[in-house]
C-alpha positions as YAML, in Angstrom:
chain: A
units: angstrom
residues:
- id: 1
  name: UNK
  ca: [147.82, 44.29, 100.77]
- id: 2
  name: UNK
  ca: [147.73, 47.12, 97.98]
- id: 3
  name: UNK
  ca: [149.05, 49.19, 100.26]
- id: 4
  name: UNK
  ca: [152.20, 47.21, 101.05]
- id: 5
  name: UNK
  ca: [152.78, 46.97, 96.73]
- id: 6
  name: UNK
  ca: [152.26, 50.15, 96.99]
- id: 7
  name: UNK
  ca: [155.15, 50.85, 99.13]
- id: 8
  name: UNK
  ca: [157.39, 48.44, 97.57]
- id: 9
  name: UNK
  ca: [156.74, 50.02, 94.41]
- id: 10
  name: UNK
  ca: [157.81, 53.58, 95.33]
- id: 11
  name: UNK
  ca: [159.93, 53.64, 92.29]
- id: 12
  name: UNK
  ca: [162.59, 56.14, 91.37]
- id: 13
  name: UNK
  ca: [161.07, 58.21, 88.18]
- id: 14
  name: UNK
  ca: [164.03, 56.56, 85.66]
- id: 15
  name: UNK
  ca: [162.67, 52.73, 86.71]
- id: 16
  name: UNK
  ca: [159.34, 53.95, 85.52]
- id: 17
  name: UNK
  ca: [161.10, 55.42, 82.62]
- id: 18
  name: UNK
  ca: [162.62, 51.72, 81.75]
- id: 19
  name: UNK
  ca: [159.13, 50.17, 82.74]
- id: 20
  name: UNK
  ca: [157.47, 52.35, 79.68]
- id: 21
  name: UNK
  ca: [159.92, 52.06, 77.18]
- id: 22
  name: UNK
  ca: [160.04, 48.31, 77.81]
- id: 23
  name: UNK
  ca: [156.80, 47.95, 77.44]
- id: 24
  name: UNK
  ca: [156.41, 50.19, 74.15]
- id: 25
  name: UNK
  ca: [159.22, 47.85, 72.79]
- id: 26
  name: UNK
  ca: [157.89, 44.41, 73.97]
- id: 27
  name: UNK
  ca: [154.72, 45.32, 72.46]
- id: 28
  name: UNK
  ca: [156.16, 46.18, 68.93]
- id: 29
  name: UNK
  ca: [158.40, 43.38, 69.03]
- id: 30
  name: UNK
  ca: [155.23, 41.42, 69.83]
- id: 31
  name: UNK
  ca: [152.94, 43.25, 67.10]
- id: 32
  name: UNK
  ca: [155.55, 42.81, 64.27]
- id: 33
  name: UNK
  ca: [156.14, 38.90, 65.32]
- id: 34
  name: UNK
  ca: [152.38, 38.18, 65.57]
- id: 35
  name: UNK
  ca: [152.01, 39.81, 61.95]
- id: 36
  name: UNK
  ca: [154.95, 38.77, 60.29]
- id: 37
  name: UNK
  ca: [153.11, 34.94, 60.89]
- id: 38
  name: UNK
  ca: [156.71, 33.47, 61.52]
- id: 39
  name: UNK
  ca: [156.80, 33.58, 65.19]
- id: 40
  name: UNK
  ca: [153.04, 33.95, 66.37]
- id: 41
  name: UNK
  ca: [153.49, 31.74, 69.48]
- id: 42
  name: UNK
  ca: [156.49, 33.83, 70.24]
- id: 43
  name: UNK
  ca: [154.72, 37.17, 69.58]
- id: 44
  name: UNK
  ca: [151.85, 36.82, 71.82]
- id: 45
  name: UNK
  ca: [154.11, 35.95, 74.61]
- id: 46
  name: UNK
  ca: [156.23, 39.27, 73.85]
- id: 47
  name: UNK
  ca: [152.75, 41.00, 74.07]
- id: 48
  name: UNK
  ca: [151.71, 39.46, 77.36]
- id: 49
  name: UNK
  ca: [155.18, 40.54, 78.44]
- id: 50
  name: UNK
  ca: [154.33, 44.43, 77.24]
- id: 51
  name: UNK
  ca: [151.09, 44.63, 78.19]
- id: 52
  name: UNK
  ca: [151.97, 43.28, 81.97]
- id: 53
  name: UNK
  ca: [154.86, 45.99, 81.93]
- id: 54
  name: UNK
  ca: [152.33, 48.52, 81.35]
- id: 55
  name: UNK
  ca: [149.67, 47.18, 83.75]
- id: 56
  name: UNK
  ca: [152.26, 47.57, 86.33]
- id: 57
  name: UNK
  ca: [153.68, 51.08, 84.88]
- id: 58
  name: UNK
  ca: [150.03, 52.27, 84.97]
- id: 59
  name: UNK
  ca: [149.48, 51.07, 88.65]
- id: 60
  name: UNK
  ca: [151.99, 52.99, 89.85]
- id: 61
  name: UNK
  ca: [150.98, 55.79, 88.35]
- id: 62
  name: UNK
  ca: [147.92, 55.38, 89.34]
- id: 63
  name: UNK
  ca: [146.52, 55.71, 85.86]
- id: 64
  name: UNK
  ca: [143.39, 53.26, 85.72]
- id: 65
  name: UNK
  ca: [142.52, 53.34, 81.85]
- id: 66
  name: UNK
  ca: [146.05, 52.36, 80.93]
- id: 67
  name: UNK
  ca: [145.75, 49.27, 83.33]
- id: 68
  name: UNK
  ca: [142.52, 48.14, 82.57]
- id: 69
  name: UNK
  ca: [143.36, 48.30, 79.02]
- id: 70
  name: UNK
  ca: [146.54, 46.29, 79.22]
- id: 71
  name: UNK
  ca: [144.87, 44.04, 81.36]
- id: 72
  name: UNK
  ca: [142.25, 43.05, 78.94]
- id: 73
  name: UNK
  ca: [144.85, 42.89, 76.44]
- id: 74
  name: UNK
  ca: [146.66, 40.50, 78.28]
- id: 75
  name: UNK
  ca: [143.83, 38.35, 78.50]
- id: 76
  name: UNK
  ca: [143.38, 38.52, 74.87]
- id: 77
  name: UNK
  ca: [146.70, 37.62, 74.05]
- id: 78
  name: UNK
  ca: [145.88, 34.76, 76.64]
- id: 79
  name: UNK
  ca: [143.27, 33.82, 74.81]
- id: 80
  name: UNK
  ca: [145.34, 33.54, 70.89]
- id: 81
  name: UNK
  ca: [147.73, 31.72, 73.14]
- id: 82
  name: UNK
  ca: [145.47, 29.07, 73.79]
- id: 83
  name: UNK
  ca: [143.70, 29.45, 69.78]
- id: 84
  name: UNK
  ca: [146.88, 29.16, 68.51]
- id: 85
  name: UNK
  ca: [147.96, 25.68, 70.80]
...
């Protein structure tokens, strides 16, 4: 099975370009929402949002630290979801 999302994901290098940069800018938008205390609720979903672009942006590259970090971040953001409900 990772071997067929592997395949589909043979992505041209300017898609992974727009996967990074979206995922640098979801997670600021995120950062500055969750700190500016107006929009927490809102902010942690923008983070789950970045942190998923980069788990996928990492996969492809193959680049295990930056996925297991995002990954763990996503749970965490999971997690002030749920604190914050």
């Amino acid at each position: 099975m990772l071997a067929a999302i592997r395949q589909i994901l043979r992505i041209a290098p300017m898609t992974l370009k727009l996967l990074s940069i979206l995922g640098a800018l979801f997670g600021i938008l995120g950062a500055l929402s969750v700190a500016s205390t107006f929009h927490i609720l809102l902010g942690y979903y923008l983070l789950i949002v970045g942190s998923t672009l980069w788990v996928v942006y990492g996969y492809i590259v193959k680049n295990t630290p930056l996925v297991s970090m995002n990954f763990v971040f996503t749970l965490i953001n999971l997690l002030g979801i749920l604190n914050y409900s």
